[in-house]
C-alpha positions in Angstrom: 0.0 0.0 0.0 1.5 3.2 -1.1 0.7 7.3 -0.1 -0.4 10.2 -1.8 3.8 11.0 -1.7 4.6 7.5 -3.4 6.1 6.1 -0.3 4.7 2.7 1.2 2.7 2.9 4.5 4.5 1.0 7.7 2.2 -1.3 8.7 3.4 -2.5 12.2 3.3 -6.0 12.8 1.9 -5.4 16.3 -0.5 -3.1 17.9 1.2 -1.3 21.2 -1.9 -2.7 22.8 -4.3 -5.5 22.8 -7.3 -5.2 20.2 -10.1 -4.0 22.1 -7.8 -2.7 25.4 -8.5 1.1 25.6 -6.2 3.2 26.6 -7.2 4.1 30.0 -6.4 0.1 30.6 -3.5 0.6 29.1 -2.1 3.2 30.9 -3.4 1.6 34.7 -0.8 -1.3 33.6 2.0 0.7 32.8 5.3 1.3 35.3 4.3 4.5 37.5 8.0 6.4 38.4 8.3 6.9 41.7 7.6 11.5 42.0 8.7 13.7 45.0 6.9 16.9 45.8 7.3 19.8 48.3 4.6 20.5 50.8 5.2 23.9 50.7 5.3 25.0 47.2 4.6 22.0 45.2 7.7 21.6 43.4 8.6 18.5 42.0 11.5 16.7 41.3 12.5 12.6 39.9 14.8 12.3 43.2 14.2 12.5 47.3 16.1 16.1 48.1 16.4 17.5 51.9 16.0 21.1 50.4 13.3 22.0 48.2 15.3 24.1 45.1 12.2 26.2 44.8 11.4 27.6 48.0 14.2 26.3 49.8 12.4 24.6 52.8 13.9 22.1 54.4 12.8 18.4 55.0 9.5 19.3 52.9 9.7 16.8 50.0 8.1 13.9 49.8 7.5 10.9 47.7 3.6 11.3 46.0 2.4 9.0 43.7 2.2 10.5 39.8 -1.5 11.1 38.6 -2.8 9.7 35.9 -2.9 11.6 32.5 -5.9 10.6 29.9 -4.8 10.7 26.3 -7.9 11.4 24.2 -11.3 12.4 24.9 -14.0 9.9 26.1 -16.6 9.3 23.4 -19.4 10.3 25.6 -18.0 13.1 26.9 -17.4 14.8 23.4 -21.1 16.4 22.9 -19.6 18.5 26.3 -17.3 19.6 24.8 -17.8 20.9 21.3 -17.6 24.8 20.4 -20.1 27.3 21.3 -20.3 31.0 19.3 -20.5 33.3 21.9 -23.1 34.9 20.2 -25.8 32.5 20.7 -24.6 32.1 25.0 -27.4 33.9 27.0 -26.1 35.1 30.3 -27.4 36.8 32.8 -26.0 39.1 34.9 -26.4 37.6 38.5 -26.5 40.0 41.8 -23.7 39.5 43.7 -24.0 37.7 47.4 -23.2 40.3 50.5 -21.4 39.0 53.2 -22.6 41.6 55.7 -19.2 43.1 56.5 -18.1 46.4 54.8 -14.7 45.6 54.2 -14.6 42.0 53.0 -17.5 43.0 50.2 -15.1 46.0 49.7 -12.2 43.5 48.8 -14.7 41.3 47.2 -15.8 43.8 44.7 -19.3 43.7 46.0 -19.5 40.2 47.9 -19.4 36.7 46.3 -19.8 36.0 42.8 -22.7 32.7 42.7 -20.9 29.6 41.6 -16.9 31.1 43.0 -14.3 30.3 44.4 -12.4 32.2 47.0 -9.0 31.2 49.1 -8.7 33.3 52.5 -4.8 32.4 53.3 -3.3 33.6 56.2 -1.0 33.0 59.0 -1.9 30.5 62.2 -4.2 32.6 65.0 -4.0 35.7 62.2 -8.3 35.2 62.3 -8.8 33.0 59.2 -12.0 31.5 61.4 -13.2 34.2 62.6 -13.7 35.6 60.0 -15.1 33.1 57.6 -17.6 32.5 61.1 -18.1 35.7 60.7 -18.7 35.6 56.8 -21.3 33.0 57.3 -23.2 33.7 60.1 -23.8 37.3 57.9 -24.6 35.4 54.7 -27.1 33.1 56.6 -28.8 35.7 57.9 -29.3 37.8 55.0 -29.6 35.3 52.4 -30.5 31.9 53.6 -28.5 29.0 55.2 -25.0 28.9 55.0 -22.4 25.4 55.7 -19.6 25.8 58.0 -17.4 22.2 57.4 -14.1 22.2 59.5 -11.8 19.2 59.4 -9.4 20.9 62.3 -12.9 21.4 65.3 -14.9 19.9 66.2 -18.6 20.8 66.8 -18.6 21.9 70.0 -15.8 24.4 69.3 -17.1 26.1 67.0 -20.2 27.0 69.3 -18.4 28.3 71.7 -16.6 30.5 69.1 -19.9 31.5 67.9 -20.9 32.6 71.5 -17.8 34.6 72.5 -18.6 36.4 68.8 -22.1 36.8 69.7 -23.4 36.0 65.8 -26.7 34.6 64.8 -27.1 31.1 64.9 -30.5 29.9 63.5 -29.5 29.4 60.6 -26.1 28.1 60.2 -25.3 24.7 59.9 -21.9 23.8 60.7 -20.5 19.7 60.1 -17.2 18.0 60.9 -16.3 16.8 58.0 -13.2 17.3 55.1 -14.3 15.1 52.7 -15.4 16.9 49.9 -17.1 14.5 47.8 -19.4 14.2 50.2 -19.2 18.1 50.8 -20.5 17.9 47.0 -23.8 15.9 47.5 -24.8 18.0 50.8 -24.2 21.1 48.5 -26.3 19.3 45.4 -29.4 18.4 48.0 -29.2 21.4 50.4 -28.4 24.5 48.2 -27.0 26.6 50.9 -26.8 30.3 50.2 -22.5 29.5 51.1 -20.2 26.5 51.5 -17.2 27.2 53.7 -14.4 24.9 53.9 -12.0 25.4 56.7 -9.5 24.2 55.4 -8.2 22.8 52.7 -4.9 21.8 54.1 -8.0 19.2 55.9 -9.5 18.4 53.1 -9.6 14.9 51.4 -10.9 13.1 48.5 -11.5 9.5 48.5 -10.3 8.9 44.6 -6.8 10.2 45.8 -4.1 8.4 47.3 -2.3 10.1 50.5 -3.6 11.7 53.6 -5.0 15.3 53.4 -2.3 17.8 53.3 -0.3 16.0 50.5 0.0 17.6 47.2 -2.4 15.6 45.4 -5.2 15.7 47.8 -4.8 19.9 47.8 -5.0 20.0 44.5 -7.6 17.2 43.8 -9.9 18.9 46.8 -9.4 22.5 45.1 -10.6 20.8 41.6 -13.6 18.9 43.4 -14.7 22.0 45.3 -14.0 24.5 42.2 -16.1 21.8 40.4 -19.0 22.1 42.9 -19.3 26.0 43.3 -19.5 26.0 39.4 -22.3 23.2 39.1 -24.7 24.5 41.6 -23.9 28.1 41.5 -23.2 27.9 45.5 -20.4 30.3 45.8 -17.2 28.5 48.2 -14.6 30.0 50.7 -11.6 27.7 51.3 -9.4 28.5 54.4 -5.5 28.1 53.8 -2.2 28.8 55.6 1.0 30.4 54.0 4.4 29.9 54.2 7.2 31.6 56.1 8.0 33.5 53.1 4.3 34.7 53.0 3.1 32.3 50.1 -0.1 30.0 49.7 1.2 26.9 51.0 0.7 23.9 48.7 1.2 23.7 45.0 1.1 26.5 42.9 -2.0 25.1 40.7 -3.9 25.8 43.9 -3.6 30.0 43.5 -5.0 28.8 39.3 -7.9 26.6 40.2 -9.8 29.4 42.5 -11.4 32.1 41.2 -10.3 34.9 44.2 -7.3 34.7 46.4 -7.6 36.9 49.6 -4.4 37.1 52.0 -5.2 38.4 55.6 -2.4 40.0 57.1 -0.7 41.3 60.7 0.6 40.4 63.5 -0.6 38.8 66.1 0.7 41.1 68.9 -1.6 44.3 67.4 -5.2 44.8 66.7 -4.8 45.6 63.4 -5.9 43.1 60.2 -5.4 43.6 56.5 -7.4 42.3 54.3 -5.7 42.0 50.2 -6.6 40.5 46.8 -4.0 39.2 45.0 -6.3 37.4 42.3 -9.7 38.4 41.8 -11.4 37.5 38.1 -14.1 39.4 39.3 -13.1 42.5 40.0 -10.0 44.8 41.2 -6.7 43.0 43.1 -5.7 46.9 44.3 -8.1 46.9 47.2 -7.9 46.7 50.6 -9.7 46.0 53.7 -9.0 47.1 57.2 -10.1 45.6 60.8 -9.2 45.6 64.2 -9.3 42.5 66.2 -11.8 42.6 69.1 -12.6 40.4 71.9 -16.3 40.0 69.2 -14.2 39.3 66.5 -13.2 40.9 63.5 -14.5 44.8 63.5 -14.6 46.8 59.8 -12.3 50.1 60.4 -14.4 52.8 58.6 -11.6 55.5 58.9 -8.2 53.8 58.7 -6.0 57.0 58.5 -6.9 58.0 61.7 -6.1 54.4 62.9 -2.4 54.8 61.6 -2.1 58.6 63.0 -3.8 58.1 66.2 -0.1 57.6 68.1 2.0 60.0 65.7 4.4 61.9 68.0 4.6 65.7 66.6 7.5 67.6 66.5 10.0 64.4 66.5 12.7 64.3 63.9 12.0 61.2 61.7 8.6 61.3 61.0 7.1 62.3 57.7 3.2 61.6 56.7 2.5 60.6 53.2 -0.8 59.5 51.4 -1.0 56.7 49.2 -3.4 55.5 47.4 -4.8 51.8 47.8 -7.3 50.4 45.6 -10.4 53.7 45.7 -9.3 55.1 48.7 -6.4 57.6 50.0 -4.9 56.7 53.2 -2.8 59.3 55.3 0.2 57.2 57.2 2.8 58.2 58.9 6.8 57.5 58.2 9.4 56.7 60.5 13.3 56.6 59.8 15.9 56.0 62.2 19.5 57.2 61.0 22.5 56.6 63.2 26.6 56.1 63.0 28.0 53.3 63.1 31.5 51.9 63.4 30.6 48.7 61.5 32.2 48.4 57.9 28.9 47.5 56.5 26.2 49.4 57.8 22.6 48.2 58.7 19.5 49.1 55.7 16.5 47.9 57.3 12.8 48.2 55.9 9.1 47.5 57.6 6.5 47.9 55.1 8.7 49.3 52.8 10.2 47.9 49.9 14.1 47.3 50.7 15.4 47.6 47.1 13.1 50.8 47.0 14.9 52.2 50.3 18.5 51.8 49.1 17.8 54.0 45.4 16.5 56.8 47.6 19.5 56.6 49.6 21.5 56.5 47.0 20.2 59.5 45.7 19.7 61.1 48.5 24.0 61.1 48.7 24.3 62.2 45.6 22.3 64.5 44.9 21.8 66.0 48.4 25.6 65.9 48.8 24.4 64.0 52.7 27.0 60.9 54.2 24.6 58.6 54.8 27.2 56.0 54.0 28.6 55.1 57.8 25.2 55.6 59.3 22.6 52.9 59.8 19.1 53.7 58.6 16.0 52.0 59.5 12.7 53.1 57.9 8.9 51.8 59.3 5.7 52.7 58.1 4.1 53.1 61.1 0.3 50.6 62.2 1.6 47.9 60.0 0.6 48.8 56.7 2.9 47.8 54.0 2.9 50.3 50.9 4.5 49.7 47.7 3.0 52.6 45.8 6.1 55.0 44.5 4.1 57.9 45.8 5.6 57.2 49.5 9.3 58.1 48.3 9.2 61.7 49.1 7.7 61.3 52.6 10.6 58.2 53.3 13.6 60.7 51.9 12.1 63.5 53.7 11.9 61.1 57.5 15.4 60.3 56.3 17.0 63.3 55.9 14.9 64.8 58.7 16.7 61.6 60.9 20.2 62.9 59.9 19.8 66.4 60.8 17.9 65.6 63.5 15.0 68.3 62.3 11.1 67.6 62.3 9.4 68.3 59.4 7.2 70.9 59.4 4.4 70.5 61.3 0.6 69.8 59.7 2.5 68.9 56.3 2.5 65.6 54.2 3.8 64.3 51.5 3.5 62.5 48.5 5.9 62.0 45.0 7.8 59.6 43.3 11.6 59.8 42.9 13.8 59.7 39.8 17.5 58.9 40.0 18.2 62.0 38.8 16.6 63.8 42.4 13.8 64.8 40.0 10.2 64.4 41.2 7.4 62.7 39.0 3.8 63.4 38.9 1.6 60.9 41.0 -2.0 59.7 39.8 -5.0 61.0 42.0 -3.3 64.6 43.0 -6.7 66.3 44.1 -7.6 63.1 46.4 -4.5 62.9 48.1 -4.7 66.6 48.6 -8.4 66.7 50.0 -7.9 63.6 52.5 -4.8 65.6 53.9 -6.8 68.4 54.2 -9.9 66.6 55.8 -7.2 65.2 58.3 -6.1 68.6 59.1 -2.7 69.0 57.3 -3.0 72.5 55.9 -0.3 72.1 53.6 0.4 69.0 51.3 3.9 68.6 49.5 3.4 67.5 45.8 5.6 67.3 42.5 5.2 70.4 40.1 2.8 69.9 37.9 -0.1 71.4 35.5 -3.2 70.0 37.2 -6.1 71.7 38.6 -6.6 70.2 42.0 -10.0 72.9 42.6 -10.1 73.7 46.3 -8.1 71.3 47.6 -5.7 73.0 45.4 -5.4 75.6 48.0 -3.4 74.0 50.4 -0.6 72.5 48.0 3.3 73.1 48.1 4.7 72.4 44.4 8.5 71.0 44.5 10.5 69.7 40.8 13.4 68.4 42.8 14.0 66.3 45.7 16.3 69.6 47.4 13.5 71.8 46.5 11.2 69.4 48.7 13.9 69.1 52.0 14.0 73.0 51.6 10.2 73.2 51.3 9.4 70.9 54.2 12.6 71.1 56.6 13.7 74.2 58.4 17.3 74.0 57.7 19.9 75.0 60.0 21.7 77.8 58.5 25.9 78.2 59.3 27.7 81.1 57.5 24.9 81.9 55.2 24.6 78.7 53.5 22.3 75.3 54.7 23.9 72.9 56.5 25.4 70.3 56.4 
């Protein structure tokens, strides 16, 4: 038998695989390789190592046994899968579901999506259960009944959580339970108004191999739940921890599978909570939500800026405020840097809330430009309450609490700041001028330092300082010391 090219066909003399054998079959009786993954960030490799290459934990891989992969599609499952014009797709636009707390709809983008996904991922005691209780009990009574499943409480516990919070309890139902394909027939026969699933480091499903925790009952669980919110339009909140390095523990496909990921943030020692969105396919990742721990739980902070002010020492050297801008609103915080000598040959750069690469360019320019020896000092900047900002609006308020430091000068009083940095000591324009200017003004900072510019902030306007330069700024905001007619140093 020849082709269309001339050449003969090579007819095999045997079939890789008995007539009638499909390849599912075929595949079941094949030699599985021995895999290794890591807990933490699901790395794999073909060898046991004691130090994930990844993320560099130690003692965190371990052997998991390979999935399965299906070559081909099913023949009964192809009419599922065949094209659809998006044209001829009627869909609805569905209300979003409230959770009853300010911030977390804030974060949200308006509350759940039906049929979502969301991961909550946080440290241990940060208030991951408190508030997804929280989220529930507000969903339940709003909307209709909600389904607390824990695989880390039992019952009992989480009554008594529910009484020290004081939320309604009539109509949540709470179970003891991780396995989620049984999580998927309550959720098919009940229709609850939300499924939450604390967590799904707990989770297990009885078609996988391994205890819960392991890689592949993560990321199996994840699927199986993703798989229910979609099929019944119930929208689901998985519970997760992080890392030491402040990443979603577990494999990487976990962070793909959901629909939102949510990080709470803070430290255990303070009131304060942070709510962010790092993925959100409905709706904006810039947002963020504030709250303050309370013996009732998790409280929504309706004015944040006066949160991070309310123990801001006037008149001390150091200190500069600045407002950024996260997600729709402005926030006012205040800047504190610490620069001393030292003898050490390598001196000390240390950053809270503050981007570390960030802090050494401004000091670097800073030197040059300023003509300032900050190169045998150690310098410590912290954005005071815990917030950690990244926008580059904050570089003029952390040069300006850095060369205030130095010279051991305050910045003027009733004065913030806000303008990014060039190498060259230039200042560039920020986004939002007229907003940052009116929420310094509202806080009672009458005059508000900002990169020269064109805009027409209206009457916020008023109260703004214009600076091109980074030494037209220090001179602007710092009463220099003045020794033989000329600043000093």
């Amino acid at each position: 038998m020849e082709s269309r090219l001339g050449r003969p066909y090579h007819v095999p003399t045997s079939l890789p695989f008995a007539p009638g054998e499909t390849d599912t079959a075929r595949m079941t009786t094949r030699t599985q390789k021995t895999a290794y993954a890591c807990s933490e960030c699901g790395h794999t490799t073909p060898k046991w190592v004691g130090q994930c290459m990844r993320c560099e934990a130690w003692n965190s891989v371990e052997e998991v046994a390979p999935v399965p992969q299906l070559r081909g599609v099913p023949a009964d499952l192809v009419s599922f899968v065949q094209p659809v014009s998006l044209s001829d797709l009627a869909v609805t636009d569905r209300p979003r579901t409230s959770t009853g707390i300010t911030e977390l709809d804030r974060v949200l983008g308006g509350g759940f999506v039906p049929g979502s996904t969301v991961l909550l991922a946080g440290d241990p005691g940060i208030g991951k259960s408190t508030l997804l209780l929280q989220c529930a009990a507000g969903v339940a009574s709003a909307i209709g009944p909600a389904i607390y499943a824990t695989g880390e409480e039992s019952q009992d516990q989480i009554k008594l959580r529910a009484q020290r919070l004081g939320i309604p309890q009539e109509r949540l139902l709470v179970v003891s339970t991780g396995d989620v394909v049984w999580l998927g027939a309550l959720a098919e026969e009940a229709k609850p108004a939300l499924l939450v699933v604390d967590s799904i480091q707990t989770a297990w499903h009885s078609g996988v191999d391994g205890s819960s925790g392991t890689i592949g009952q993560i990321r199996q669980s994840a699927a199986a739940l993703g798989d229910i919110a979609r099929r019944t339009g119930v929208p689901v909140i998985l519970a997760g921890h992080v890392t030491k390095d402040g990443a979603v523990a577990g494999p990487k496909v976990l962070e793909h599978v959901v629909d939102v990921v949510l990080q709470l943030e803070g430290s255990a020692g303070t009131q304060l909570r942070l709510l962010r969105g790092s993925k959100n396919r409905h709706g904006a990742t810039d947002e963020l939500g504030v709250f303050a721990m309370t013996e009732t739980g998790l409280q929504d902070v309706a004015e944040p800026s006066t949160m991070f002010l309310s123990q801001r020492q006037r008149g001390a050297s150091g200190s500069a405020v600045a407002t950024v801008i996260e997600g729709t609103r402005p926030l006012t915080v205040e800047v504190q840097a610490l620069v001393t000598p030292t003898p050490a040959a390598s001196p000390r750069r240390t950053a809270n809330g503050y981007d570390l690469a960030r802090l050494h360019l401004l000091i670097a320019v800073i030197s040059k430009r300023l003509n300032f020896p900050l190169g045998s000092n150690d310098i410590v900047v912290n954005i005071a309450g815990g917030l950690r900002v990244s926008e580059p609006a904050a570089d003029l308020a952390v040069a300006l609490a850095i060369v205030s430091s130095f010279l051991d000068v305050p910045v003027r009083d009733g004065w913030s700041a806000s303008g990014e940095i060039g190498l060259g000591g230039e200042l560039r324009a920020v986004q939002q001028e007229a907003r940052r200017a009116g929420e310094a003004r509202r806080l009672g900072f009458e005059q508000c330092l900002l990169p020269r510019g064109t805009a027409d902030l209206g009457a916020a306007g008023q109260s703004v300082v214009r600076a091109s330069t980074l030494a037209e700024a220090v001179k602007a905001a710092i009463p220099l010391p003045v020794e033989n007619g000329s600043a000093a140093p």
